[in-house]
Every structure is written in structure tokens, then in C-alpha cells.
C-alpha positions as CSV (number, residue, x, y, z in Angstrom):
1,X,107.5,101.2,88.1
2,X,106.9,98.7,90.7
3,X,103.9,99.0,93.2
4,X,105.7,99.8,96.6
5,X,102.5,97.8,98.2
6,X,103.1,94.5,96.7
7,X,106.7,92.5,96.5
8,X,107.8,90.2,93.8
9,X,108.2,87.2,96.1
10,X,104.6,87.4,98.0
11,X,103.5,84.9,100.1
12,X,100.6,86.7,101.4
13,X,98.5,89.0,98.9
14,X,95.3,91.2,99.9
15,X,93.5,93.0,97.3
16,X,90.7,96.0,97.3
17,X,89.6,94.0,101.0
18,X,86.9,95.5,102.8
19,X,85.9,94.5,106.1
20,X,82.9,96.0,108.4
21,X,81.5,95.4,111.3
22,X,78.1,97.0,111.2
23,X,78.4,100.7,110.9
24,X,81.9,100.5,111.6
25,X,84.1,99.6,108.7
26,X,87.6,98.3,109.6
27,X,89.2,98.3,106.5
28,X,88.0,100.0,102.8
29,X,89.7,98.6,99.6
30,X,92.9,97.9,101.3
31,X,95.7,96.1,98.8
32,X,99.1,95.1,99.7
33,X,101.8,92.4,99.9
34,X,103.7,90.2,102.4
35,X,106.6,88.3,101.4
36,X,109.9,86.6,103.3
37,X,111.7,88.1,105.8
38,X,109.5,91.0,108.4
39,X,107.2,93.2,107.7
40,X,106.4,95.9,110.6
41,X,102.5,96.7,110.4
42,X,102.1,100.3,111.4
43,X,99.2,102.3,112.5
44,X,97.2,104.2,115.0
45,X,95.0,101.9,117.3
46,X,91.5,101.2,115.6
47,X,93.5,101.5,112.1
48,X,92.6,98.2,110.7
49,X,95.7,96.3,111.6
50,X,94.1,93.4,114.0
51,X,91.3,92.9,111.6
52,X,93.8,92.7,108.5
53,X,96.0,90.5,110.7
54,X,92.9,88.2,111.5
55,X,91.8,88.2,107.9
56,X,95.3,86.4,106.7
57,X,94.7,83.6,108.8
58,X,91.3,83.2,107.8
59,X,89.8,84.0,110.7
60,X,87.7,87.2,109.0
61,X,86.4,86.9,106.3
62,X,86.0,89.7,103.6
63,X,82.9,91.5,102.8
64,X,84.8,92.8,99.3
65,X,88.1,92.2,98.1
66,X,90.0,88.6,98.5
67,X,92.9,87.3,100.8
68,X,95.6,85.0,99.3
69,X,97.8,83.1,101.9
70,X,100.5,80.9,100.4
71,X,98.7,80.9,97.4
72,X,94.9,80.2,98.7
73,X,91.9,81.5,100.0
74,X,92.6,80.9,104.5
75,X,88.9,80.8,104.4
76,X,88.2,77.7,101.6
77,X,91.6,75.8,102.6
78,X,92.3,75.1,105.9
79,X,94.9,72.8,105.0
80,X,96.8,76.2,104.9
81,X,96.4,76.9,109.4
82,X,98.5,73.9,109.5
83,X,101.5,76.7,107.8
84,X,100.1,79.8,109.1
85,X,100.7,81.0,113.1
86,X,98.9,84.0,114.7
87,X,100.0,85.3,118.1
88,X,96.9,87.8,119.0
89,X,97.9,90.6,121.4
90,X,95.1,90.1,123.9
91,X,95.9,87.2,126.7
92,X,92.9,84.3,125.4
93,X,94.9,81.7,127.2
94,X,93.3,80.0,130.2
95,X,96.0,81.1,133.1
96,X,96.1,77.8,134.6
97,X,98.0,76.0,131.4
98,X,101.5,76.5,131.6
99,X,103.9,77.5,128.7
100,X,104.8,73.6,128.5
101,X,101.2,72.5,128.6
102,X,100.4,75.5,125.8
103,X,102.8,74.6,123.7
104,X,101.7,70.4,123.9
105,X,98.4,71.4,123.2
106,X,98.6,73.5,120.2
107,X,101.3,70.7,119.1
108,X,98.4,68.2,119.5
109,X,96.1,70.0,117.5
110,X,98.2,70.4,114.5
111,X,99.1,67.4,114.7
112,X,102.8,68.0,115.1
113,X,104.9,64.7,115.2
114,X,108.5,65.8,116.1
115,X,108.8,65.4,119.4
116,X,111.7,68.0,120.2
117,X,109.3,70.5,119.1
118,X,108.0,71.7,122.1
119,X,111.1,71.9,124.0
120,X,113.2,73.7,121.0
121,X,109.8,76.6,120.6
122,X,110.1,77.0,124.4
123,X,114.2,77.7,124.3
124,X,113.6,79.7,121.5
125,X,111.7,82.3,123.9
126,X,114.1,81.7,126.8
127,X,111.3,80.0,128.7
128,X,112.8,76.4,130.0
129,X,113.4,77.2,133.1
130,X,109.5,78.4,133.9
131,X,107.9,76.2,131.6
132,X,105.8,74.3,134.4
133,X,104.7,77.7,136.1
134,X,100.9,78.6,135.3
135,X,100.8,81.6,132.8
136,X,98.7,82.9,135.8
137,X,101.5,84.0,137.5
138,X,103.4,85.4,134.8
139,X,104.4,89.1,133.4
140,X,102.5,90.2,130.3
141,X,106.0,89.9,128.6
142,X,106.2,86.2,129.9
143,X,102.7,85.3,128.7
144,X,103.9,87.1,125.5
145,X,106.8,84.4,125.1
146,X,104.8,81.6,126.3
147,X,102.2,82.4,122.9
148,X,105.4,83.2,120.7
149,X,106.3,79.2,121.5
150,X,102.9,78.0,121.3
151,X,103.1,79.2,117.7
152,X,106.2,78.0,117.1
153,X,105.9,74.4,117.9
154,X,104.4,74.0,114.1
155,X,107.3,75.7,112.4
156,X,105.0,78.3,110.4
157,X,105.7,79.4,107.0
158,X,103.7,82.5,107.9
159,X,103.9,84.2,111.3
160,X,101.7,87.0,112.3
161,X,102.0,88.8,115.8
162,X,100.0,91.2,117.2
163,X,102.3,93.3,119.5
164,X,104.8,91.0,120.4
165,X,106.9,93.2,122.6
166,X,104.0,94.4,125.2
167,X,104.7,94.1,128.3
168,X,108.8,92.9,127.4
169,X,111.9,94.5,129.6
170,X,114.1,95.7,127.6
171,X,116.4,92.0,127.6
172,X,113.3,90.3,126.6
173,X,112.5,93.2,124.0
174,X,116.0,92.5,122.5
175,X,115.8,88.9,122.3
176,X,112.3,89.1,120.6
177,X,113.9,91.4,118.0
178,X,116.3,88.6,117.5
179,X,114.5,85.9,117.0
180,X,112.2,87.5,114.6
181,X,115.3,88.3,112.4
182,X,116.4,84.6,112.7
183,X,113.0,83.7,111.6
184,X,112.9,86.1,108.7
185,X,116.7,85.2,107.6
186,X,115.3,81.3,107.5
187,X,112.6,82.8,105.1
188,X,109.8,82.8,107.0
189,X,107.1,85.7,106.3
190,X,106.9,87.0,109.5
191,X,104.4,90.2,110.2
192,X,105.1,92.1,113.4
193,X,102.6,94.6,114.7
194,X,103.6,97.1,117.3
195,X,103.0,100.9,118.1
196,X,106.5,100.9,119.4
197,X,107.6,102.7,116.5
198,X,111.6,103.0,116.9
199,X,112.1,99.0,117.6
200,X,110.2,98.3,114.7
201,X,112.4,100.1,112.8
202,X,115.0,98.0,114.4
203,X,113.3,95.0,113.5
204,X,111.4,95.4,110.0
205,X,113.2,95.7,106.7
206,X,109.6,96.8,105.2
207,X,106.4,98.4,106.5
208,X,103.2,99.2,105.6
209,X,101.4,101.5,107.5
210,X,97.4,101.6,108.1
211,X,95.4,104.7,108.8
212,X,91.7,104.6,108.9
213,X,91.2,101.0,106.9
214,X,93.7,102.2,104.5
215,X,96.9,101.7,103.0
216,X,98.7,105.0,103.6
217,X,102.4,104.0,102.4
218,X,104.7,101.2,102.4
219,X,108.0,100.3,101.4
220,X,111.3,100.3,103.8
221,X,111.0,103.6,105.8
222,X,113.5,105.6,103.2
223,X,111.1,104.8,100.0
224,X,108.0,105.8,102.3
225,X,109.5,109.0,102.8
226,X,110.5,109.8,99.8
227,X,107.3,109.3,98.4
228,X,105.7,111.5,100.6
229,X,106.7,114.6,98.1
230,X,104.0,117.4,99.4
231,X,105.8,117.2,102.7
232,X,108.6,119.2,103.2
233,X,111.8,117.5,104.9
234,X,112.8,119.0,107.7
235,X,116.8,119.1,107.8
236,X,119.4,120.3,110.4
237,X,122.9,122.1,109.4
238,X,125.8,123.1,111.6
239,X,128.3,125.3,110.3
240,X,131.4,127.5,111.4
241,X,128.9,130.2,111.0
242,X,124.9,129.4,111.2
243,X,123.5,133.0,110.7
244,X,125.2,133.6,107.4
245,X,124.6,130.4,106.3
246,X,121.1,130.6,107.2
247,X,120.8,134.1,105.1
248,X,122.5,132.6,102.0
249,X,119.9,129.7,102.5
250,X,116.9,131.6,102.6
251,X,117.0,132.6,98.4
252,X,117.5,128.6,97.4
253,X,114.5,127.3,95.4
254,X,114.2,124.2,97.1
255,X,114.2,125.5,100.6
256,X,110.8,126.5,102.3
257,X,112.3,127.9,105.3
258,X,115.1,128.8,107.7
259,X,115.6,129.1,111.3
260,X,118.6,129.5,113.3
261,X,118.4,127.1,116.8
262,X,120.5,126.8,119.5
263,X,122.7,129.1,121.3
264,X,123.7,130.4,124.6
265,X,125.6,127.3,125.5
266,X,123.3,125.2,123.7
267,X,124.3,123.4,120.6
268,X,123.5,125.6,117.4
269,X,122.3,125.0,114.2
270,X,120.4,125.7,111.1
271,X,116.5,124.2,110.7
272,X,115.9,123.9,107.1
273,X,112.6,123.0,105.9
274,X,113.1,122.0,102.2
275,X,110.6,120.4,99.4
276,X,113.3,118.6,97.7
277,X,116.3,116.6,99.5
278,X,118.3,116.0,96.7
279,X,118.4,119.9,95.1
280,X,119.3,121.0,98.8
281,X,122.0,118.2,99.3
282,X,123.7,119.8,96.1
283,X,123.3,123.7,96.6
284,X,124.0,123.4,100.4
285,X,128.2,123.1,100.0
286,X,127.9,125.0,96.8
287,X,126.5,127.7,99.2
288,X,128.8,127.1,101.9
289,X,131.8,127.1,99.6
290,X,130.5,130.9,98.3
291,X,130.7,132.0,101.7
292,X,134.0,130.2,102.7
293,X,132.0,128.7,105.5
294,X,132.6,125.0,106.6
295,X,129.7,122.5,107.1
296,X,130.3,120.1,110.2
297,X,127.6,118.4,110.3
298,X,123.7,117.8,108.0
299,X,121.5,115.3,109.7
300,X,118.1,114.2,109.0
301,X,115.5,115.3,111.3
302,X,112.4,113.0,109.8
303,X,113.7,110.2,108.4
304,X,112.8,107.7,111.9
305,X,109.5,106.1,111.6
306,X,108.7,108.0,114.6
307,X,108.6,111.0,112.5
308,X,107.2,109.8,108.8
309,X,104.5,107.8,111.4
310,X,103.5,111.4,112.7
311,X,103.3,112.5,109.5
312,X,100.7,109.8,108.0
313,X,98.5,109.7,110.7
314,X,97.8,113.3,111.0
């Protein structure tokens, strides 16, 4: 069976990486993959993800373990930075440059000859029309954009960002989102951190989610669940008739619990905590049936990241 961790097409591999600060250790044996397409990083502030972000461009290096980025060591060849883009979440730009003037620098430093470049990053972030503004004056979103195209101008193979979307309205959120599919769909390996839990699930095809230094699942947010088997799923059922459904449900094997919700002018329904998904998906209309009860409607209640991310973290 294949690793959930790692993909078959990596680009960027981490294996058993430790990193520690002092007493304070960051990440402990950590191993996973990155590959095309994005990848949402997940996990509680001080989980690891910054450092492990860092760490891929070869800007920490490892006390244990090894990082491989497009098939080297970041730290030994830094022929690889000229592929590799990071977009850190806190604002270490100097507020007087503008997004124009960011952008020309960084292009100048990696030595970027096409001379479009700059003008196509900065229309890729919607930011033309301001680009001779000083950053100074700008939103957090707007700063946000103005490092997206400052990483951009040297067409990276590998992007990492470090919550993109903070600070974004909503339009700027959406665009963002967009782009970062484009980018993935060119087959770029683009990594997207963010807490905002329910647009990364917009966003990533994949994540891997970091608690304390560790890897504590990864896979697309359907194989992460299922593989979290000592948790029970928790599953709502509405029915022509909940309470007798909810009695017949109560004696299944798979089911841990029952509890009839709603009422009194407020939608109704049947809770059902179960330990196994797919023996409850088959005796639920078999039960129904027996009791010549229709089912309307069986959603899942914790299948969002929003949910499975609770779950991990506790």
C-alpha cells in the first residue's frame, strides 16, 4: 500500500527531519512529500509549518533527517533558489519599495532576463494599477499580492507561501485561490499554508497536516479521514419518522450512538455516531426499509477540514 505521506511524482522530499532551536524543537522526525499541483499545509500555530516551509528552500538547515528539493540538497546547491520561490507570511519588505520596484529587484537578483516579467507577475496579482504606490501605504492583503509577484517574476518550479490570504477581502481571497490553481494546473509544486481551513479546502487537492513537529495525516481530506479509524464519524439522518428510526438504529453494530435533534419548528434529525461509514451506509436503508420509513436526506457532519483539523489537533 502506498505511503499517503509521499507521492509518486515528488518534487520536494523530507525525510525523519528534525529541527530545534535550543530547547524548543520545531519539528521531530518529520517525513513527507510534495509534488505538482497544491498542497494545503495544515496545523495549529507553533506546529512546525514555517520552519518546515523554511527548510525546503534552504534557508534551515536540518539538525537530523535531510531535505530534497528538485532533486538536491537547498542547502549544498543553490543553483536550485534560482527554481524555488518563498512568500514568508510576516511583512520583511522595506515599506518605501513599491510592488514595481519589488518585483525589479528580486528580478535583478536572479538574474531574470525576460523583460515582460515583471509587468506579467504584477497582472497576475491584479496590481498594475498601484504598482508605483509605496507598500507603506498598502492593506496587508495588498502587500500580500505585491510578495506573491515578487516571487513570481522568476517563474518558480516550486512555490511555497506562508499564509497567502491574510489580510485578503474576499475578491482578493478568490482571485488568490485562482491563481494558485492556474499555477498548480501548469505543474508547478505550489505549497499553501493557511489556518483558514475551509478555503484551503477550496484550494488544495492534498494536505498534510502538522501538529507538534509531526506529521499527523496527509492525503486529500477524504483519505485523511478515513484513516483516522478510532474516531467515530459523526453522521446526520432525516427521515419521515426520526424517533423510530433512531430506536431501530440504536441495536446496529456499527453504530456508537443515537440522538434525535431538532424539533419544535426546527429542522429534525437523527445524530448517529458510528465506527464504520461503510457498514452504516448499508444497514441504514435496510433498516429504514423494515420499518417502511423513508430516508430524505444522510449528510456528513465531519468530513470538512474544519472538522477532521479539530480532530488532529486535539
Amino acid at each position: 500500500m502506498t505511503d499517503p505521506a509521499f507521492v509518486d511524482d515528488a518534487t520536494v522530499t523530507v525525510e525523519d527531519l528534525s529541527i530545534w532551536f535550543g530547547q524548543k524543537v520545531a519539528l521531530s522526525e518529520l517525513s513527507c512529500s510534495f509534488g505538482p499541483g497544491v498542497t494545503g499545509l495544515l496545523g495549529p500555530n507553533g506546529a512546525g509549518k514555517t520552519t518546515l516551509m523554511r527548510s525546503i528552500c534552504g534557508l534551515v538547515a536540518p539538525r537530523q533527517g535531510w531535505v530534497e528539493t528538485l532533486g538536491v540538497d537547498p542547502r549544498v546547491d543553490r543553483d536550485v533558489h534560482a527554481q524555488v520561490a518563498l512568500v514568508p507570511e510576516e511583512d520583511a519588505v522595506p515599506g518605501a519599495l513599491s510592488p514595481r520596484a519589488l518585483a525589479r529587484y528580486q528580478a535583478g537578483l536572479a538574474g531574470v532576463r525576460d523583460r515582460d516579467a515583471v509587468e506579467v507577475a504584477l497582472a497576475q496579482v491584479d496590481l498594475v494599477d498601484v504598482a508605483d504606490r509605496p507598500l507603506a501605504g498598502f492593506s496587508k492583503g495588498m502587500r500580500q499580492r505585491g510578495k506573491i509577484a515578487a516571487a513570481l517574476v522568476t517563474d518558480p518550479s516550486v512555490l511555497v507561501l506562508d499564509e497567502p490570504l491574510n489580510g485578503a477581502d474576499p475578491v482578493q481571497r478568490l482571485a488568490l485561490i485562482e491563481l494558485f490553481h492556474r499555477l498548480g494546473d501548469e505543474g508547478r509544486t505550489v505549497i499553501v499554508s493557511s489556518h483558514v481551513l475551509h478555503e484551503v479546502e477550496r484550494l488544495a487537492t492534498r494536505v498534510v497536516v502538522v501538529v507538534r513537529g509531526r506529521l499527523a495525516a496527509a492525503g486529500d481530506r477524504r483519505a485523511i479521514r478515513d484513516a483516522m479509524a478510532d474516531v467515530p464519524r459523526q453522521v446526520l439522518v432525516r427521515s419521515e419518522d426520526d424517533r423510530r428510526l433512531a430506536a431501530e438504529l440504536i441495536g446496529l453494530d456499527p453504530v456508537v450512538s443515537v440522538r434525535v435533534v431538532g424539533g419544535a419548528g426546527a429542522p429534525s434529525g437523527v445524530e448517529v455516531s458510528t465506527t464504520n461509514a461503510g457498514e452504516l451506509a448499508h444497514a441504514l436503508p435496510l433498516a429504514a426499509r423494515s420499518l417502511g420509513v423513508r430516508l430524505r436526506e444522510v449528510v456528513p457532519l465531519d468530513d470538512s477540514l474544519e472538522a477532521m483539523f479539530e480532530e488532529l489537533t486535539r
